[in-house]
Biopython code that builds the backbone (N, CA, C, O; Angstrom):
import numpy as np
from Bio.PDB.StructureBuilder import StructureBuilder

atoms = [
    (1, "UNK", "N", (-48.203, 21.704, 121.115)),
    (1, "UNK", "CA", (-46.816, 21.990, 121.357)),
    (1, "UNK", "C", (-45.953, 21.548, 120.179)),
    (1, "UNK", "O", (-45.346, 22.492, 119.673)),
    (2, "UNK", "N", (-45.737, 20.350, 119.603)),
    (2, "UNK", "CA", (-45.282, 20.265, 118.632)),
    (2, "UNK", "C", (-45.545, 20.589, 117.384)),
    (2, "UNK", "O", (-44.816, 20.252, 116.451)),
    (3, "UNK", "N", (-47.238, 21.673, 117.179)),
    (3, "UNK", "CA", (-46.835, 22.391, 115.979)),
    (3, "UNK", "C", (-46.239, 23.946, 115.747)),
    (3, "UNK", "O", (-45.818, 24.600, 114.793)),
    (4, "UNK", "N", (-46.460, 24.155, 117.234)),
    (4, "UNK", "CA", (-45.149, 25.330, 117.174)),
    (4, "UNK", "C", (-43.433, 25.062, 117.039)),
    (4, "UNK", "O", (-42.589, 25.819, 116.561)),
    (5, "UNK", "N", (-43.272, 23.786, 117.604)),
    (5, "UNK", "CA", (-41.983, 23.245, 117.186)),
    (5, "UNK", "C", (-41.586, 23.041, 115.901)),
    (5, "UNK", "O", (-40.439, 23.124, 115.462)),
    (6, "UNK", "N", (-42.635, 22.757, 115.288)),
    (6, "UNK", "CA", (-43.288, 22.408, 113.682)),
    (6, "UNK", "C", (-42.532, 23.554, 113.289)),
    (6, "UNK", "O", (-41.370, 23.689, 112.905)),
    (7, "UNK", "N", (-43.812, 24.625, 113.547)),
    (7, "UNK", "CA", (-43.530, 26.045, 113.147)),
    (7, "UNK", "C", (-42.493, 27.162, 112.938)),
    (7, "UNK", "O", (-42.366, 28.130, 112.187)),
    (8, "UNK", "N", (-41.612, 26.422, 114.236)),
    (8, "UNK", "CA", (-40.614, 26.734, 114.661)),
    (8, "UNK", "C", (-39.401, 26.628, 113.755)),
    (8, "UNK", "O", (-38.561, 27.465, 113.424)),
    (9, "UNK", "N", (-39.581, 25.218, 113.426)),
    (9, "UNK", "CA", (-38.734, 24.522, 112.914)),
    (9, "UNK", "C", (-38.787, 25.303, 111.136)),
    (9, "UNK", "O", (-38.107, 26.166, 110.581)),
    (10, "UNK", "N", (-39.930, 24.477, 110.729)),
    (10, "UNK", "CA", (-39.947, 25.952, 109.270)),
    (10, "UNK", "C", (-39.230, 27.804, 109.184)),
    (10, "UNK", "O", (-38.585, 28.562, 108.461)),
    (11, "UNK", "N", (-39.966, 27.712, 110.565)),
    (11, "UNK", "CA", (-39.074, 29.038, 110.040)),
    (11, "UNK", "C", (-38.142, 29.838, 110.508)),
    (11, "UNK", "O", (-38.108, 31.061, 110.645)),
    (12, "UNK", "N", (-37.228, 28.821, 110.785)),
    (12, "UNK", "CA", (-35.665, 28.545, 110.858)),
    (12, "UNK", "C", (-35.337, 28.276, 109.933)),
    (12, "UNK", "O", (-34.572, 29.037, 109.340)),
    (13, "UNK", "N", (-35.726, 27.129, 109.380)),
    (13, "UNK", "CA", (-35.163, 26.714, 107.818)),
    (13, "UNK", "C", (-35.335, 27.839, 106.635)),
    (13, "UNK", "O", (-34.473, 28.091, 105.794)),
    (14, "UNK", "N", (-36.606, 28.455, 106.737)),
    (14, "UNK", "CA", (-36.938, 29.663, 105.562)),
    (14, "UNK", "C", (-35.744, 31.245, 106.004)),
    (14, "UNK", "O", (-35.028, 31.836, 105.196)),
    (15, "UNK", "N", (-35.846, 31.451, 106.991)),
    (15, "UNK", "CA", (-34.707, 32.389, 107.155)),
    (15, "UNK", "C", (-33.424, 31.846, 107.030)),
    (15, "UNK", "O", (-32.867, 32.707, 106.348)),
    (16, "UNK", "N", (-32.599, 30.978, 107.246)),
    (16, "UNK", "CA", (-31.315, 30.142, 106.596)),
    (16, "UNK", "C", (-31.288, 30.207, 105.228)),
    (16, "UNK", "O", (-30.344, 30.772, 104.675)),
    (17, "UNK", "N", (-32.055, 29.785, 104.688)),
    (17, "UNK", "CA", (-32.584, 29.568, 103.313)),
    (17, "UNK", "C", (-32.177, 31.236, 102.851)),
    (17, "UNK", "O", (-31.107, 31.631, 102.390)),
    (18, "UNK", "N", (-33.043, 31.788, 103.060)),
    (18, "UNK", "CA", (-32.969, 33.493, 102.514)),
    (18, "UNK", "C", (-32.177, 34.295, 103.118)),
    (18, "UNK", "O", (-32.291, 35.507, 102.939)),
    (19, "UNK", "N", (-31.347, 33.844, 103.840)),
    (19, "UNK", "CA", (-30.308, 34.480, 104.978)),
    (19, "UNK", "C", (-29.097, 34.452, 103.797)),
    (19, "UNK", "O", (-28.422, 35.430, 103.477)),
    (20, "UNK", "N", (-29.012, 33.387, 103.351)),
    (20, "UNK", "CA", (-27.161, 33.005, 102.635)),
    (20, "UNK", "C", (-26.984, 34.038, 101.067)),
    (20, "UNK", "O", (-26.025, 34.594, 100.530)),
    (21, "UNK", "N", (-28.392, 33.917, 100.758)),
    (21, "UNK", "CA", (-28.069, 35.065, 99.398)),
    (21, "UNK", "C", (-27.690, 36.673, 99.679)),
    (21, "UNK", "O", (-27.174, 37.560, 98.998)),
    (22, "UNK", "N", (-28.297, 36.566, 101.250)),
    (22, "UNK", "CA", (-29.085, 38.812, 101.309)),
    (22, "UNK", "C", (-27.475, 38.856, 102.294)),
    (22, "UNK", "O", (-27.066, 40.002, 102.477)),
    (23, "UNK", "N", (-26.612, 37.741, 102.888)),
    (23, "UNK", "CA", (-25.418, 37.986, 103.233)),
    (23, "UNK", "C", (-24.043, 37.956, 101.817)),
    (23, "UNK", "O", (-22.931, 38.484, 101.779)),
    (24, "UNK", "N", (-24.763, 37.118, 100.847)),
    (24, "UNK", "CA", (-23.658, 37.449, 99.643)),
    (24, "UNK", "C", (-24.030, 38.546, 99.189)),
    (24, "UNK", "O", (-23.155, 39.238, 98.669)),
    (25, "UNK", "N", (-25.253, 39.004, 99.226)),
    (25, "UNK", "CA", (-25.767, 40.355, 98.518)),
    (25, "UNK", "C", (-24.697, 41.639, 99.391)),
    (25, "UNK", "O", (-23.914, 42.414, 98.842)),
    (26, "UNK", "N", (-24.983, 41.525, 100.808)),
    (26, "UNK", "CA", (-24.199, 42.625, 101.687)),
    (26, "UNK", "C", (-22.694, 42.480, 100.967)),
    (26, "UNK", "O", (-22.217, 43.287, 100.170)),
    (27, "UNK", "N", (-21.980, 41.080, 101.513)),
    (27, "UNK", "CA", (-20.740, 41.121, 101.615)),
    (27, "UNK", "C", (-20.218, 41.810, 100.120)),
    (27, "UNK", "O", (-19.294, 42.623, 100.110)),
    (28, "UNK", "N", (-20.822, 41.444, 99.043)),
    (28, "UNK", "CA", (-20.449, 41.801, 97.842)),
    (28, "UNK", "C", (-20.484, 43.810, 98.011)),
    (28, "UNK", "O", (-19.509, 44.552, 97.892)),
    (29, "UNK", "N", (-21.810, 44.183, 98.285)),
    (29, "UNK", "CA", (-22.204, 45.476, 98.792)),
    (29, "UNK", "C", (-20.573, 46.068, 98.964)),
    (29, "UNK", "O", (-19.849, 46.725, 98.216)),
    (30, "UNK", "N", (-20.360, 45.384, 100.577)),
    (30, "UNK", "CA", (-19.036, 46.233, 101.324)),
    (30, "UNK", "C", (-17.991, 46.137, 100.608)),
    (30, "UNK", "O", (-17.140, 47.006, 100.802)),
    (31, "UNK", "N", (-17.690, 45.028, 99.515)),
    (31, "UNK", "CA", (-16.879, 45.212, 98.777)),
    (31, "UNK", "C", (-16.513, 46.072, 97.832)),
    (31, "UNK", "O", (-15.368, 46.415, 97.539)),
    (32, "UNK", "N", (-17.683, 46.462, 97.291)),
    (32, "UNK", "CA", (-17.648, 47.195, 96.445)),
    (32, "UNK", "C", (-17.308, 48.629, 97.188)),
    (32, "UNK", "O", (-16.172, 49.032, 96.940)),
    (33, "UNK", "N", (-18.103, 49.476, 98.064)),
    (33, "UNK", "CA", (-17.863, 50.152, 98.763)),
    (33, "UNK", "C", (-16.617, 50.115, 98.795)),
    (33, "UNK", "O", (-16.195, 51.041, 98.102)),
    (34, "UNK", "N", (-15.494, 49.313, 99.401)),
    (34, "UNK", "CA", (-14.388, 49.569, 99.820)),
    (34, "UNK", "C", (-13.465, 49.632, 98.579)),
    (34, "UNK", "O", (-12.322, 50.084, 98.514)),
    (35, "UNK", "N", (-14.027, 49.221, 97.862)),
    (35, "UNK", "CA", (-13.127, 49.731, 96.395)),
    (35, "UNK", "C", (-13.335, 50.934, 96.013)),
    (35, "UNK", "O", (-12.465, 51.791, 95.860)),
    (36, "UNK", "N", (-14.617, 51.071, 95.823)),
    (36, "UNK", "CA", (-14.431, 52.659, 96.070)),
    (36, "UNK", "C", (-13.825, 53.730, 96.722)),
    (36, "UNK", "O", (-13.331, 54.741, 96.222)),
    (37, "UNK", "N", (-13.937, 53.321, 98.188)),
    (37, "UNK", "CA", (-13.077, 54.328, 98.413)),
    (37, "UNK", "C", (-11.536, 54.300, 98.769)),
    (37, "UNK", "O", (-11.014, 55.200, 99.428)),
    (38, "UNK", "N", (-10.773, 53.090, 98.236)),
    (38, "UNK", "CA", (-10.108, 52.492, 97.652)),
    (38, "UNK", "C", (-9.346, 53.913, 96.693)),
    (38, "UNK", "O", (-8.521, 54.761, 97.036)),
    (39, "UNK", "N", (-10.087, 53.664, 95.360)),
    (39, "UNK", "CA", (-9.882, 54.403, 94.372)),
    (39, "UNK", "C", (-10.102, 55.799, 94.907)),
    (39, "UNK", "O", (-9.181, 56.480, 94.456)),
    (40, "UNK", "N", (-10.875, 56.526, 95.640)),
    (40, "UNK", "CA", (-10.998, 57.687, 96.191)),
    (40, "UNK", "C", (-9.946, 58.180, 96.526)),
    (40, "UNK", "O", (-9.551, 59.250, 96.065)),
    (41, "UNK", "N", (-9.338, 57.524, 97.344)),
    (41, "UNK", "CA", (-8.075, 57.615, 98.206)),
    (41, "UNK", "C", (-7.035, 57.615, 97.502)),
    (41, "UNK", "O", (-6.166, 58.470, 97.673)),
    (42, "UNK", "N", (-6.937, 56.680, 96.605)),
    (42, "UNK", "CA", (-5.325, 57.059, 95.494)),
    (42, "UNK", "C", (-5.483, 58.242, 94.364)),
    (42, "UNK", "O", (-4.619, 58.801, 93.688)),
    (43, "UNK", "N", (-6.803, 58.400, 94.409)),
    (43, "UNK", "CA", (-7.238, 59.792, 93.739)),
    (43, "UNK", "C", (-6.495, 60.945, 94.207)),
    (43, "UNK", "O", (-5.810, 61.688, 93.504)),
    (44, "UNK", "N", (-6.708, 61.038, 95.568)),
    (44, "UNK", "CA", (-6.714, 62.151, 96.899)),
    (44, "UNK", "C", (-4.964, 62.013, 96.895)),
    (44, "UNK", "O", (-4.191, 62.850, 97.362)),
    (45, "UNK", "N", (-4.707, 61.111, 96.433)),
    (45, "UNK", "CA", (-2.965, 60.908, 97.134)),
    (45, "UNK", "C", (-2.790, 61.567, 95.995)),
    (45, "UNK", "O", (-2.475, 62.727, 96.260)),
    (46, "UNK", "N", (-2.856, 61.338, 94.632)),
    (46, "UNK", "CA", (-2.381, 61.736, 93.390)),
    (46, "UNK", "C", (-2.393, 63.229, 93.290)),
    (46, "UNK", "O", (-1.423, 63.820, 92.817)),
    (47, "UNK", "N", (-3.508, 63.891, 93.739)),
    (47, "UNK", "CA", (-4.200, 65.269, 93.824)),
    (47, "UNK", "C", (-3.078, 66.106, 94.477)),
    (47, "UNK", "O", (-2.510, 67.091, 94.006)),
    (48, "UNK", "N", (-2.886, 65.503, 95.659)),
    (48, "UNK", "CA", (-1.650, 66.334, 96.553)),
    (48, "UNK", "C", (-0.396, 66.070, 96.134)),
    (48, "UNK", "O", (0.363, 67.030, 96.275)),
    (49, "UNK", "N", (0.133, 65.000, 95.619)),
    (49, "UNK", "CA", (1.438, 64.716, 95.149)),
    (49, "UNK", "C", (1.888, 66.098, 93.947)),
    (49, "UNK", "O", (2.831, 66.888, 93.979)),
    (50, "UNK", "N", (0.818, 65.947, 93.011)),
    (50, "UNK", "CA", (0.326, 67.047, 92.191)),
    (50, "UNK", "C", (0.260, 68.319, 92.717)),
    (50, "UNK", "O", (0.899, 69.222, 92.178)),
    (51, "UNK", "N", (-0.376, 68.509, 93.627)),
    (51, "UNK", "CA", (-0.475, 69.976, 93.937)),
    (51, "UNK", "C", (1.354, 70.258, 94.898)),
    (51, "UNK", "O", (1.878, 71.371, 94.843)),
    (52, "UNK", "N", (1.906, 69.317, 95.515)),
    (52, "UNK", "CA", (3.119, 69.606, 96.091)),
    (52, "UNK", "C", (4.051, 70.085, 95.043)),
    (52, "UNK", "O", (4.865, 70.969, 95.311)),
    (53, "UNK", "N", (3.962, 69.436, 93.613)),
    (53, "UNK", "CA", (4.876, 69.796, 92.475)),
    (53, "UNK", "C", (4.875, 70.826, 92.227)),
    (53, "UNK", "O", (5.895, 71.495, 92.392)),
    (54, "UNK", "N", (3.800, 71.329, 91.762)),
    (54, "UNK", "CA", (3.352, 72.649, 91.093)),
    (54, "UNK", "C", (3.622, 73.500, 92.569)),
    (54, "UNK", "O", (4.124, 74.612, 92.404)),
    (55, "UNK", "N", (3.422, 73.211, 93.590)),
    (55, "UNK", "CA", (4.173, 73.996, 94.935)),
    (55, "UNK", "C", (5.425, 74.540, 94.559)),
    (55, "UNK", "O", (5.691, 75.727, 94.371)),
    (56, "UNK", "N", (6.331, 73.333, 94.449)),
    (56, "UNK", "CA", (7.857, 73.429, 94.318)),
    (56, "UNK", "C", (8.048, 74.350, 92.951)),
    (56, "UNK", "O", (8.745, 75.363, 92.912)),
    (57, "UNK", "N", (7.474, 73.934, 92.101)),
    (57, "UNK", "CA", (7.499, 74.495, 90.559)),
    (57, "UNK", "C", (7.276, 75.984, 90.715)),
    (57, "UNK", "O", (8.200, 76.720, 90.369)),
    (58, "UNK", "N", (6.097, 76.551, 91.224)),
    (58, "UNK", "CA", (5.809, 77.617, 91.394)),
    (58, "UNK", "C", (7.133, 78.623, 92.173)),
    (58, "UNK", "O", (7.519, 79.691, 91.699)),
    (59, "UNK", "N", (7.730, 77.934, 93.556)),
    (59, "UNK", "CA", (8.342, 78.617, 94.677)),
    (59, "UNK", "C", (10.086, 78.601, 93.637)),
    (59, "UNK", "O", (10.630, 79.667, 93.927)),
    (60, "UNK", "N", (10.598, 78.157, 93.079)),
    (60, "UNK", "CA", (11.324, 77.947, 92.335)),
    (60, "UNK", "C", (11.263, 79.258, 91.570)),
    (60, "UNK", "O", (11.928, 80.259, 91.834)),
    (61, "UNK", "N", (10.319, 79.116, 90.519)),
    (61, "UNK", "CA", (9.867, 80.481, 89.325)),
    (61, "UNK", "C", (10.067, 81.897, 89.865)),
    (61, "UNK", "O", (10.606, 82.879, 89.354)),
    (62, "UNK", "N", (9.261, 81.650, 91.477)),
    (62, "UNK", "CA", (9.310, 83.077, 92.090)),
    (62, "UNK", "C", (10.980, 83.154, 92.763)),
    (62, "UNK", "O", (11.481, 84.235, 92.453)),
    (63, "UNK", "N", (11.710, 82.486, 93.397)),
    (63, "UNK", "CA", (13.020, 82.756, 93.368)),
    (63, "UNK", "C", (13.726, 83.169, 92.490)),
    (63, "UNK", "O", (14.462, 84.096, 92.829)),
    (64, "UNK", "N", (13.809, 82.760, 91.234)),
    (64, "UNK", "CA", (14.317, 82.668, 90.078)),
    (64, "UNK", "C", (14.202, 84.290, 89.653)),
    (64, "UNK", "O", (15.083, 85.051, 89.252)),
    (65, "UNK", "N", (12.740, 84.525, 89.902)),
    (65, "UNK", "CA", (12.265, 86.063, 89.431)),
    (65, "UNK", "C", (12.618, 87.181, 90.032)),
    (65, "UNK", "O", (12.739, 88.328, 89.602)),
    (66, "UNK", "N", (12.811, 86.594, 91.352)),
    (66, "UNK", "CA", (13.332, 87.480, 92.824)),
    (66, "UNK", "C", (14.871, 87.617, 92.269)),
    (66, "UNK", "O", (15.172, 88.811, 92.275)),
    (67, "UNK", "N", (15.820, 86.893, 91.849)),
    (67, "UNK", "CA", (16.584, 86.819, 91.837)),
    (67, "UNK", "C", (17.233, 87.449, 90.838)),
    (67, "UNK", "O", (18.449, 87.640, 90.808)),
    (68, "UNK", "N", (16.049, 87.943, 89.598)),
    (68, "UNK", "CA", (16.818, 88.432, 88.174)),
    (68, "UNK", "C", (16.195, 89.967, 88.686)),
    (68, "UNK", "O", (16.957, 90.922, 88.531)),
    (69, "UNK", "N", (15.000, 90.199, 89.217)),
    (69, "UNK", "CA", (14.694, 91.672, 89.877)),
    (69, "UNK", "C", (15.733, 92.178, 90.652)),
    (69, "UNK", "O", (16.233, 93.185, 90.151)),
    (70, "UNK", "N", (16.289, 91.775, 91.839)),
    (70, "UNK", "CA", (17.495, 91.910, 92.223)),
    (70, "UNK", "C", (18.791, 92.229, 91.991)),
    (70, "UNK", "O", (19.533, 93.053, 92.528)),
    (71, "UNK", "N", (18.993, 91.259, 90.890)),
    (71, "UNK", "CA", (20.364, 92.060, 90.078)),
    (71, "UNK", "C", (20.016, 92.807, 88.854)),
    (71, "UNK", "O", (20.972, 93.477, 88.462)),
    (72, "UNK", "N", (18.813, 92.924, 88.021)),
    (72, "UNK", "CA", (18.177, 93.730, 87.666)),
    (72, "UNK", "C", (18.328, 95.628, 88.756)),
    (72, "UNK", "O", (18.798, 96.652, 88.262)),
    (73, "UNK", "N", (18.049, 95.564, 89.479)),
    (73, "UNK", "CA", (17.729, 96.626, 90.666)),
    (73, "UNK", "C", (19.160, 96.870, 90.934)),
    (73, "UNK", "O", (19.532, 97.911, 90.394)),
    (74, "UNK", "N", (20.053, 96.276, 91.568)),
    (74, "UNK", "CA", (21.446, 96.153, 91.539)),
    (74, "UNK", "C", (22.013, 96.981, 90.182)),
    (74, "UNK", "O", (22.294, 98.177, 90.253)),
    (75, "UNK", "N", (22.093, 96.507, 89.427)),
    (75, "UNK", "CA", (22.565, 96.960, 88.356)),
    (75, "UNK", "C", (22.055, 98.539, 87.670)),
    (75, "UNK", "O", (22.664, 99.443, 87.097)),
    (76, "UNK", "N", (20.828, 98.352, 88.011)),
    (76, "UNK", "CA", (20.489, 100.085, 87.489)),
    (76, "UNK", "C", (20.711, 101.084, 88.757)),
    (76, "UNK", "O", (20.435, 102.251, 88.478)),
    (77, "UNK", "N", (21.140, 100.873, 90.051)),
    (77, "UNK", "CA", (20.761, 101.309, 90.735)),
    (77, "UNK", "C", (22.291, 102.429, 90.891)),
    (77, "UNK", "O", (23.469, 102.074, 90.831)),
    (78, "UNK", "N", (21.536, 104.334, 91.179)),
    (78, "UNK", "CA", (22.701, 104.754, 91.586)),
    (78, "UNK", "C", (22.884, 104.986, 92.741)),
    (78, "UNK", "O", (23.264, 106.108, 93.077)),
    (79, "UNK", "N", (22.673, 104.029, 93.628)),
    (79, "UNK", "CA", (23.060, 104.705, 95.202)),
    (79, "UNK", "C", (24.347, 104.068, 95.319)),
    (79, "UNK", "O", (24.657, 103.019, 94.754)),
    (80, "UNK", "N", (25.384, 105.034, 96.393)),
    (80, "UNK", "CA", (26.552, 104.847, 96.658)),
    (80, "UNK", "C", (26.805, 104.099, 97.351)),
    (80, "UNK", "O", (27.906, 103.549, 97.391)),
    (81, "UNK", "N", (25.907, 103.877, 98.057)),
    (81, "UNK", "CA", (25.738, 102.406, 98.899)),
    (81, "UNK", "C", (26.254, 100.988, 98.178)),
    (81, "UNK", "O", (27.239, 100.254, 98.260)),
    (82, "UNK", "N", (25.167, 101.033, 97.524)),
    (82, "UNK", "CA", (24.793, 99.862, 96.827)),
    (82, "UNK", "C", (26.141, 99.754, 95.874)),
    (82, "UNK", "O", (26.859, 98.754, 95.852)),
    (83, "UNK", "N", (26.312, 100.674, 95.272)),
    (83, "UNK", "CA", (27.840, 100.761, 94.247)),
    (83, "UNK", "C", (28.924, 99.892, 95.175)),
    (83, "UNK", "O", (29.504, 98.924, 94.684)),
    (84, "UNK", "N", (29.116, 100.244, 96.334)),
    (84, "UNK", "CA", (30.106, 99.968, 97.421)),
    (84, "UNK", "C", (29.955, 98.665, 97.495)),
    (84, "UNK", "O", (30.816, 97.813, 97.274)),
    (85, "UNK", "N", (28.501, 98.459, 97.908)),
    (85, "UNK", "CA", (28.555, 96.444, 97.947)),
    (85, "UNK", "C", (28.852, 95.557, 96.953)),
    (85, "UNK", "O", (29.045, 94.346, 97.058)),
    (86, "UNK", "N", (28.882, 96.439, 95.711)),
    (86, "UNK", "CA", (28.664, 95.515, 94.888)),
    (86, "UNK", "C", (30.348, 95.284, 94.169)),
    (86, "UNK", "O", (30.730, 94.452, 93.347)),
    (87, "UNK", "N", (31.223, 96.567, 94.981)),
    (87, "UNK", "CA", (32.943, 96.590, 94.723)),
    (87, "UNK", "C", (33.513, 95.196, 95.561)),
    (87, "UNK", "O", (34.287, 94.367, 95.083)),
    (88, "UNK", "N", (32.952, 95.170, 96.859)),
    (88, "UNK", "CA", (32.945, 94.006, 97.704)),
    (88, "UNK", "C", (33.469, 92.850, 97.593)),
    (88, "UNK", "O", (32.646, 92.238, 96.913)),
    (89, "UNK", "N", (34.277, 92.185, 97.816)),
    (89, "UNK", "CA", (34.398, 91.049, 97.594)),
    (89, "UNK", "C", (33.026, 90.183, 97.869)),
    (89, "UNK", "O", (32.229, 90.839, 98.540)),
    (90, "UNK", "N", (32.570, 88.914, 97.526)),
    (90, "UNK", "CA", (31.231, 87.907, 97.776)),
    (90, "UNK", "C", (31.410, 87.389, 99.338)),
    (90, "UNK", "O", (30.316, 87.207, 99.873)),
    (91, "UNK", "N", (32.307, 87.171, 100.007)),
    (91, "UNK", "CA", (32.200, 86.556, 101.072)),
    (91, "UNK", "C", (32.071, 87.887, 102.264)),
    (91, "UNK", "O", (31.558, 87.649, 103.357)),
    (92, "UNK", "N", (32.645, 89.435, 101.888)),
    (92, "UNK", "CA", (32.443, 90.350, 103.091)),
    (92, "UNK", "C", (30.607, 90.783, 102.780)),
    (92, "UNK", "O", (30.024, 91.264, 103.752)),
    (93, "UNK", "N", (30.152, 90.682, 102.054)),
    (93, "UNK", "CA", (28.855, 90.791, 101.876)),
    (93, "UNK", "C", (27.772, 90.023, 102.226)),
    (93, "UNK", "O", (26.772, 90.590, 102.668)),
    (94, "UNK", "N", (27.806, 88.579, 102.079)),
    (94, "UNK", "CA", (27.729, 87.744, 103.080)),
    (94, "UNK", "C", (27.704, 87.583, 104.315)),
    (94, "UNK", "O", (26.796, 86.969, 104.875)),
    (95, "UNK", "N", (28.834, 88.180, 105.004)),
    (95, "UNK", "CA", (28.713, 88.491, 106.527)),
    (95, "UNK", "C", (28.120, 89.146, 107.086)),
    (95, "UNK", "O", (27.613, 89.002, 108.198)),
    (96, "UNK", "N", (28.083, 90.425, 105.999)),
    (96, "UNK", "CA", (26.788, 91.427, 106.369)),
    (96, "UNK", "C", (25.564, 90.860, 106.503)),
    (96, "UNK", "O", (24.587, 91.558, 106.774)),
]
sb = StructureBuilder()
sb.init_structure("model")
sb.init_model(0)
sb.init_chain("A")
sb.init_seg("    ")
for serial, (resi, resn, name, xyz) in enumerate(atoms, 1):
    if name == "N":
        sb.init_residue(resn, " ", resi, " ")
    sb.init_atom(name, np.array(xyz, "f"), 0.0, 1.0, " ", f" {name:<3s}", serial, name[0])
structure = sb.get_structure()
């Protein structure tokens, strides 16, 4: 009986023993991990911040373009219609 207590006793001490490095080994592990995806993540934020600009940038350009086609079109245009709106004062056109 007491050399299984013996036994016992050793190897408790040998797993303690080899337990404290393979838990700095993990903890270091998850650390790292979480820096990673850490950095992943401000990657991913940067990516969309980026892609929202070039959103705005883009929707801008195409107004801008809409807007010179328009009075472009306006301006060459001979319908009597269009002649009429454009005699108009800015605010009865508007209402329309």
């Amino acid at each position: 009986m007491e050399d299984i207590i013996g036994l016992f006793i050793g190897l408790v001490a040998i797993v303690m023993v080899f337990s404290i490095p393979l838990t700095a080994i993990w903890t270091t592990h998850l650390r790292k991990m979480q820096s990673m995806k850490s950095k992943v993540i401000k990657d991913e934020i940067e990516l969309e911040r980026l892609k929202y600009d070039n959103f705005l940038l883009e929707t801008e350009k195409m107004r801008l373009d809409l807007q010179n086609k328009q009075a472009s079109l306006l301006e060459m245009s001979a319908d009597p219609l269009v002649v009429e709106l454009q005699k108009r004062p800015k605010a009865e056109t508007q209402a329309l």
